[in-house]
C-alpha positions in Angstrom: -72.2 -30.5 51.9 -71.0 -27.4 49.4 -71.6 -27.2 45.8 -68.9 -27.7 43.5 -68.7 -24.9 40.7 -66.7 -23.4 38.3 -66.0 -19.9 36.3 -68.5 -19.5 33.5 -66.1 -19.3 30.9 -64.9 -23.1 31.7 -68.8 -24.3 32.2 -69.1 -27.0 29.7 -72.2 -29.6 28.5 -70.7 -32.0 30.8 -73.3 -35.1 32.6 -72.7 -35.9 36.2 -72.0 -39.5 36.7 -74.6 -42.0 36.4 -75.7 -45.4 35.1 -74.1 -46.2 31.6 -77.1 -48.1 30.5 -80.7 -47.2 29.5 -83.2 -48.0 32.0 -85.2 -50.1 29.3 -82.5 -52.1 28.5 -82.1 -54.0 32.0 -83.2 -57.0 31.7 -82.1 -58.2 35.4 -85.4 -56.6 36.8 -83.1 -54.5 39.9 -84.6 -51.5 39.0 -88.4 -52.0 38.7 -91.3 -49.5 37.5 -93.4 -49.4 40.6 -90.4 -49.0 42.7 -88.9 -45.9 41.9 -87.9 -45.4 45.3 -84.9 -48.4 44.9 -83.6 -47.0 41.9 -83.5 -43.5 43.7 -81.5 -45.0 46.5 -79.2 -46.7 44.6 -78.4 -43.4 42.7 -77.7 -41.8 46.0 -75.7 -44.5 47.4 -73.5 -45.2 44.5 -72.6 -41.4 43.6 -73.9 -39.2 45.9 -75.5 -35.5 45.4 -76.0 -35.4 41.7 -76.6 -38.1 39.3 -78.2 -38.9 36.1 -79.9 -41.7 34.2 -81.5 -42.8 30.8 -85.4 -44.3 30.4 -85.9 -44.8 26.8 -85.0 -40.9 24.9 -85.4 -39.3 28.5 -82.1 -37.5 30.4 -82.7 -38.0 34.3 -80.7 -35.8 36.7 -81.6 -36.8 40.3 -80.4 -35.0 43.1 -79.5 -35.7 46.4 -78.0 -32.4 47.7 -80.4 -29.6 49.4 -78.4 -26.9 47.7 -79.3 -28.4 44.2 -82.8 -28.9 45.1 -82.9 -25.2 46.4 -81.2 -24.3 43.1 -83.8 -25.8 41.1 -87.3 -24.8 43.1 -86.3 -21.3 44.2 -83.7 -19.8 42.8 -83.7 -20.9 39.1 -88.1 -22.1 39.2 -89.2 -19.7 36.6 -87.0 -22.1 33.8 -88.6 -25.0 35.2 -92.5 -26.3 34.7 -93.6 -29.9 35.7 -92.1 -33.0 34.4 -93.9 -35.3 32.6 -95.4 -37.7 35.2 -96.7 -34.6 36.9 -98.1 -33.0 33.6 -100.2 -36.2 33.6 -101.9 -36.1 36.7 -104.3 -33.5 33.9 -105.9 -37.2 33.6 -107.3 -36.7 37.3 -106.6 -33.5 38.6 -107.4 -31.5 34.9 -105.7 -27.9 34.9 -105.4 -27.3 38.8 -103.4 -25.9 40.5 -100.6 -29.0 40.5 -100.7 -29.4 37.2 -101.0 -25.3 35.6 -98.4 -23.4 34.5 -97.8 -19.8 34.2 -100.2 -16.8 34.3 -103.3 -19.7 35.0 -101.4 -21.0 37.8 -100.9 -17.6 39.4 -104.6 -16.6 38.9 -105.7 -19.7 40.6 -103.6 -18.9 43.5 -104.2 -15.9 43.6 -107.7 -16.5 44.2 -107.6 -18.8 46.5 -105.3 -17.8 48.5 -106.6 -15.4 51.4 -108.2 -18.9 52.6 -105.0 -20.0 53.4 -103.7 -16.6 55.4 -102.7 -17.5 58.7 -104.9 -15.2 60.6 -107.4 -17.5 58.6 -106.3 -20.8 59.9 -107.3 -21.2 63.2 -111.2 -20.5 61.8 -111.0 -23.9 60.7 -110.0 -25.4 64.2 -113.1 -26.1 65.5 -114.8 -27.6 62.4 -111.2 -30.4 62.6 -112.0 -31.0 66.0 -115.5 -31.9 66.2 -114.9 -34.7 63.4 -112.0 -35.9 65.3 -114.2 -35.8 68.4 -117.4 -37.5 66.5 -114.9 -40.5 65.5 -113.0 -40.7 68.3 -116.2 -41.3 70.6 -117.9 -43.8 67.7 -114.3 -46.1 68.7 -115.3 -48.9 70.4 -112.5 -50.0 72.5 -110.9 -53.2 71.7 -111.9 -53.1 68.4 -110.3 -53.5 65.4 -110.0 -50.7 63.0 -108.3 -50.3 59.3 -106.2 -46.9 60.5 -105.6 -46.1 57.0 -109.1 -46.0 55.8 -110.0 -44.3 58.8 -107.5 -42.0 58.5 -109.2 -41.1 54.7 -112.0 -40.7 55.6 -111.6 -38.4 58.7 -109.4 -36.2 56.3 -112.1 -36.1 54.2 -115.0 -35.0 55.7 -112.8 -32.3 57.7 -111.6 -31.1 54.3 -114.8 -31.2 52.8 -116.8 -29.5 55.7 -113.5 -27.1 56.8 -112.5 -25.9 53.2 -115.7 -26.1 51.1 -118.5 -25.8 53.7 -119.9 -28.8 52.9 -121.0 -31.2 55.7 -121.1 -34.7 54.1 -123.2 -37.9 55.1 -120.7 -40.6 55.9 -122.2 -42.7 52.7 -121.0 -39.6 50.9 -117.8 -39.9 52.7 -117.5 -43.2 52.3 -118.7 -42.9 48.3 -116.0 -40.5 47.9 -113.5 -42.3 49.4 -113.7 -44.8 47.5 -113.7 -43.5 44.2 -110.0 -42.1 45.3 -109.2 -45.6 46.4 -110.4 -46.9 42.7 -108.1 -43.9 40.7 -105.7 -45.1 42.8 -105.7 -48.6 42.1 -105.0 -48.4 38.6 -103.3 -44.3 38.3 -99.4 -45.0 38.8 -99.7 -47.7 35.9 -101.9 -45.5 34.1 -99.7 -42.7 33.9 -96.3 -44.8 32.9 -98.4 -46.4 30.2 -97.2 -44.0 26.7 -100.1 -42.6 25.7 -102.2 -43.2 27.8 -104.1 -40.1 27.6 -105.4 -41.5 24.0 -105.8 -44.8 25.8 -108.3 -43.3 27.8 -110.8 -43.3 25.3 -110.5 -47.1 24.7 -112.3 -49.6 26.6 -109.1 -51.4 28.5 -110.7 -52.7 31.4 -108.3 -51.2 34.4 -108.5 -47.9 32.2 -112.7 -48.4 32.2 -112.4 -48.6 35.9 -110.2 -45.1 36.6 -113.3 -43.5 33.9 -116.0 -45.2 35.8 -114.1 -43.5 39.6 -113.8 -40.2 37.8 -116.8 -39.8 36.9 -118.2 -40.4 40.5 -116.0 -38.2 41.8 -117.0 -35.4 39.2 -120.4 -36.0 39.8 -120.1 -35.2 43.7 -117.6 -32.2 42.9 -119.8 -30.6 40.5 -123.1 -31.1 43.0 -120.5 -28.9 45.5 -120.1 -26.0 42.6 -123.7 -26.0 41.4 -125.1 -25.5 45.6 -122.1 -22.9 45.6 -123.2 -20.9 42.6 -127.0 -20.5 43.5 -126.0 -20.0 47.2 -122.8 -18.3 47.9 -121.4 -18.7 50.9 -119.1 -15.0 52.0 -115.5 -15.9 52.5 -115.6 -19.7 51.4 -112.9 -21.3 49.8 -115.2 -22.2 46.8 -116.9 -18.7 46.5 -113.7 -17.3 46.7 -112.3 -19.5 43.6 -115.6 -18.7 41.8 -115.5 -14.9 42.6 -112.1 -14.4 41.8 -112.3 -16.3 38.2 -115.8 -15.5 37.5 -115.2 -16.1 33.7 -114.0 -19.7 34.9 -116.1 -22.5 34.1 -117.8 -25.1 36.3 -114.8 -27.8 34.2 -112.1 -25.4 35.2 -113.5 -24.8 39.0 -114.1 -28.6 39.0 -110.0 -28.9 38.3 -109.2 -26.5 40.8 -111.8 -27.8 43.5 -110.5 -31.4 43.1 -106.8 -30.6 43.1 -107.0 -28.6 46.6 -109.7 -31.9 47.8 -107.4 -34.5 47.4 -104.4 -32.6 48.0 -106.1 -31.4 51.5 -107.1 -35.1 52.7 -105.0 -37.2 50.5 -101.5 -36.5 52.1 -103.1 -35.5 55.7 -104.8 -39.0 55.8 -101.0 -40.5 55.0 -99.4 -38.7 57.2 -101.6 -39.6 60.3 -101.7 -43.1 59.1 -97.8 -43.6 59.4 -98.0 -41.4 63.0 -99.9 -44.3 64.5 -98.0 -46.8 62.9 -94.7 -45.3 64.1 -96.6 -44.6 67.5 -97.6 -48.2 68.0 -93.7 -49.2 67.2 -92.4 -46.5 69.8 -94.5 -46.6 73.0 -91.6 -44.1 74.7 -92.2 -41.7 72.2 -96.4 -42.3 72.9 -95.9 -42.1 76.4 -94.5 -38.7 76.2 -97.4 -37.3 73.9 -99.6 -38.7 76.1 -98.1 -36.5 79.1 -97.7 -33.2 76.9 -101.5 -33.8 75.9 -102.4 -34.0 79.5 -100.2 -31.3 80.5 -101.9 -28.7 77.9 -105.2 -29.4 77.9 -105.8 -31.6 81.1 -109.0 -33.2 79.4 -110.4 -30.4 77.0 -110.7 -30.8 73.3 -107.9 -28.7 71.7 -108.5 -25.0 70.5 -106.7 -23.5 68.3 -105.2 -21.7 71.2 -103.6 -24.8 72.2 -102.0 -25.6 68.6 -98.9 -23.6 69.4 -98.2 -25.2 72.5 -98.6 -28.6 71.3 -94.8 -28.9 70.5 -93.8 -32.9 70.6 -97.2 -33.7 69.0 -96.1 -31.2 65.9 -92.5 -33.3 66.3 -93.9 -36.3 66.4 -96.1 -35.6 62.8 -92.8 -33.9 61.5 -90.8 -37.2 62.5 -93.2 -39.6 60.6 -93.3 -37.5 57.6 -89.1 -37.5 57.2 -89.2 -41.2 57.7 -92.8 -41.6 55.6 -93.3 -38.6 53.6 -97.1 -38.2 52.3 -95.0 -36.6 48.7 -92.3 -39.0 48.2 -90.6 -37.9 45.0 -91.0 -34.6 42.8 -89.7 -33.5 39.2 -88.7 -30.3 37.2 -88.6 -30.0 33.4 -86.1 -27.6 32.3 -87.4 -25.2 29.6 -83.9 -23.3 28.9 -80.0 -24.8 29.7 -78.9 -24.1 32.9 -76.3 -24.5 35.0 -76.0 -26.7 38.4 -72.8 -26.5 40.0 -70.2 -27.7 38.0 -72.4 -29.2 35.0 -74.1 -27.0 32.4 -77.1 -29.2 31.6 -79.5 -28.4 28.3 -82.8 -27.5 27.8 -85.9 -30.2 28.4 -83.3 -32.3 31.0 -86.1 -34.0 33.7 -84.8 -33.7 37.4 -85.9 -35.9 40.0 -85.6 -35.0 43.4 -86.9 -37.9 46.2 -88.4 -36.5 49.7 -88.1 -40.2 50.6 -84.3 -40.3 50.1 -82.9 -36.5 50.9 -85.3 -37.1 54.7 -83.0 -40.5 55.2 -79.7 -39.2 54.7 -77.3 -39.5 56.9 -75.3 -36.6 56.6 -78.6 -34.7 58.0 -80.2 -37.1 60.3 -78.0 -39.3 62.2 -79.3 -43.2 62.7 -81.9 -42.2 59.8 -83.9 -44.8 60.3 -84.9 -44.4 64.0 -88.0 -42.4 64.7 -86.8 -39.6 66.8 -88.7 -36.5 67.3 -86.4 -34.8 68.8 -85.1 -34.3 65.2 -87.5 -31.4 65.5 -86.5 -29.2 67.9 -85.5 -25.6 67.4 -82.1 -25.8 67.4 -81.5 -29.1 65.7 -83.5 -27.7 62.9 -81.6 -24.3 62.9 -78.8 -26.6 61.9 -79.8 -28.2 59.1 -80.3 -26.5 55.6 -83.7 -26.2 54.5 -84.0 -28.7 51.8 -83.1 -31.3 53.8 -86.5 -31.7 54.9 -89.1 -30.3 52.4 -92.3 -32.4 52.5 -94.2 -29.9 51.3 -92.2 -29.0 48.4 -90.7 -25.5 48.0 -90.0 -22.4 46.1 -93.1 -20.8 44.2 -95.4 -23.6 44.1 -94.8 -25.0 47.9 -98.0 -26.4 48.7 -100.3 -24.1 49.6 -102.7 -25.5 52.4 -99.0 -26.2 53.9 -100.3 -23.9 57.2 -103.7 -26.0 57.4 -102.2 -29.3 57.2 -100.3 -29.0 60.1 -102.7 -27.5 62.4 -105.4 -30.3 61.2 -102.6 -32.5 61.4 -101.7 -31.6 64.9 -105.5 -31.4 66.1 -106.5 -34.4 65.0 -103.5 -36.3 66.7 -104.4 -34.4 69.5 -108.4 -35.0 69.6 -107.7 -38.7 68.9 -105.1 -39.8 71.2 -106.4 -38.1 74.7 -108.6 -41.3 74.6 -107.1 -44.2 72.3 -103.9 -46.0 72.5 -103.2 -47.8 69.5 -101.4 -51.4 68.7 -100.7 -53.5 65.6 -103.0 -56.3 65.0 -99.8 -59.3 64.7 -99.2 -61.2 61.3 -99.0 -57.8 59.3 -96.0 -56.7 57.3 -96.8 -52.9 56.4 -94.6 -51.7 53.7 -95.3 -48.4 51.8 -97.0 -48.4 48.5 -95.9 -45.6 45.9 -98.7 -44.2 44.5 -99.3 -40.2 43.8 -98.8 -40.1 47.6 -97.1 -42.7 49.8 -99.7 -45.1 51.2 -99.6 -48.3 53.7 -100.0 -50.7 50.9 -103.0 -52.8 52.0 -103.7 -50.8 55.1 -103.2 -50.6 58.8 -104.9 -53.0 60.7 -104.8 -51.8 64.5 -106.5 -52.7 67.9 -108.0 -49.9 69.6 -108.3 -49.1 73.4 -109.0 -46.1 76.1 -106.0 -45.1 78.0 
């Protein structure tokens, strides 16, 4: 796939092709609000690596080519900030590092980011492995387990204890968790609603009910900053944010501690979630991650040591997140015109890229909807271009705990299944639910036993 382009002197305002209809006209209900993903796959299907689209005054370009997307979040970034939908996450996530722009965004990172050096990394290894270990001896075999929620809260306290030094109680855990589970209950309508953010201060009741989980979840993040301030902790990911910004306040550490929180256990929790899912439907593929887990640590808990050699299980996680990705769609607002290939598009256009929909392309992954880690091999990845597979994101603001989230990732899949084997309880029909990351909609309900 090769970008099409012209001589500048013939570059024109020209749209790609696209829908000839505003979005908020249809009346036929095909392309649905809370199923963004459909409308995506359409626009890939009917015209291919560039397209473009109309909701209400809004000019959607989406892009299905990895050139464009490279285009976009590396080599033209600095004329692009956050779309709109993004820009609202402020209502959770307040001036974090997702949602800042600029000189502030760069500060932040700057700040924290010798936490996330990889000489760093493999600190945090043994902290991920004795929560895995804690829950995977609590399993009782042949019970029955929500994976999902499991999956949450595991992330959770490992995020919590490994990033922020802060060992929580599993009420605490389970308090948490469930403030996330209320923001998310009601946050994708909340941020398609048009002004919203002055809805906020209404009483609506779903609205009430995302204040009421915010609050709780502030009131737990600011407990963190308060014990951090009178007792810092050398080398911590929280002392570091403080140290480094100390004119910040405790609102704008709160932002920054609550980004990197959910970001850190959010789309981990997801991505384990659909690995046992995808496990339980493949048993070849959990037969041989059973016999590279027994080859490399014949018994032990992993080290961090052992991360590297871990190759299939790393596959295996990189498998489920083409087919599932954790980030399922991001967007770009332009500030400046700019030019992608052929088309010269103006200032404030929104483009839409779809992890969901470049990972199931055919072009880059034959039989797209098998679950094949192979997929992940050296060589086969060699031959793909990069942006073909970005569930991390990319460019200048690629995700930043990218480096943890694998190993933790990889660790925990490790820990766990050197004693369970997993199946589906019958009756359930699991279908993804698109949210700010892409969850099991009402769960995973699966029957545990020892190997």
């Amino acid at each position: 796939m090769t970008i099409e382009t012209l001589p500048a002197a013939r570059k024109k305002v020209y749209l790609p092709p696209g829908l000839p209809v505003n979005l908020l006209l249809l009346t036929n209900g095909q392309f649905r609000p809370r199923d963004p993903i459909r409308l995506f796959e359409y626009m890939a299907r009917k015209y291919g690596d560039i397209s473009t689209y109309r909701v209400g005054h809004l000019r959607i370009v989406f892009l299905n080519n990895p050139e464009y997307i490279r285009e976009v979040l590396v080599n033209q970034a600095p004329n692009f900030t956050k779309e709109r939908v993004q820009r609202r996450s402020k209502m959770l996530l307040g001036d974090g590092m997702i949602t800042s722009e600029g000189n502030y965004h760069k500060a932040q990172r700057r700040a924290v980011q010798p936490a996330f050096y990889r000489e760093r990394i493999g600190a945090y290894a043994d902290t991920i492995v004795r929560h895995a270990c804690n829950l995977r001896d609590a399993v009782v075999p042949g019970s029955t387990i929500d994976m999902a929620q499991t999956m949450m809260r595991l992330s959770l306290s490992v995020a919590a204890d490994a990033l922020f030094r802060t060992r929580m109680t599993a009420e605490e855990v389970a308090a948490m968790n469930q403030s996330v589970n209320d923001i998310m209950k009601v946050y994708h309508f909340l941020v398609a609603l048009p002004a919203a953010e002055k809805l906020l201060h209404f009483p609506i009741p779903g609205l009430m009910q995302f204040k009421r989980a915010r609050r709780k979840l502030d009131r737990q993040i600011f407990e963190m900053i308060a014990h951090r301030r009178s007792q810092g902790e050398p080398g911590e990911l929280l002392t570091m944010m403080i140290e480094g910004q100390p004119d910040a306040s405790d609102e704008q550490i709160r932002d920054q501690v609550t980004t990197i929180l959910l970001a850190g256990f959010e789309t981990t929790a997801n991505a384990l979630s659909w690995t046992w899912y995808l496990l339980a439907e493949n048993p070849e593929v959990e037969a041989r991650l059973h016999a590279e887990l027994d080859a490399v640590l014949g018994g032990r808990l992993p080290t961090a040591d052992d991360y590297p050699n871990l190759k299939y299980t790393e596959m295996i996680l990189a498998e489920a997140m083409r087919l599932y990705p954790p980030a399922w769609a991001m967007g770009r607002q332009a500030i400046e015109p700019f030019d992608l290939g052929p088309y010269h598009l103006p200032a404030k256009t929104t483009v839409l890229m779809s992890q969901w929909v470049m990972h199931r392309n055919p072009e880059f992954f034959a039989d797209p909807l098998r679950f094949d880690p192979t997929r992940f091999e050296p060589e086969a990845k060699r031959n793909r271009p990069k942006f073909a597979y970005f569930p991390f994101g990319g460019g200048p603001r690629q995700c930043i705990g990218e480096a943890f989230a694998w190993m933790e990732a990889v660790l925990i899949l490790a820990t766990l299944a050197q004693r369970w084997r997993v199946t589906l309880v019958p009756g359930q029909t699991i279908v993804p639910e698109q949210l700010i990351t892409l969850r099991p909609k009402g769960g995973i309900r699966m029957k545990m036993e020892h190997r």
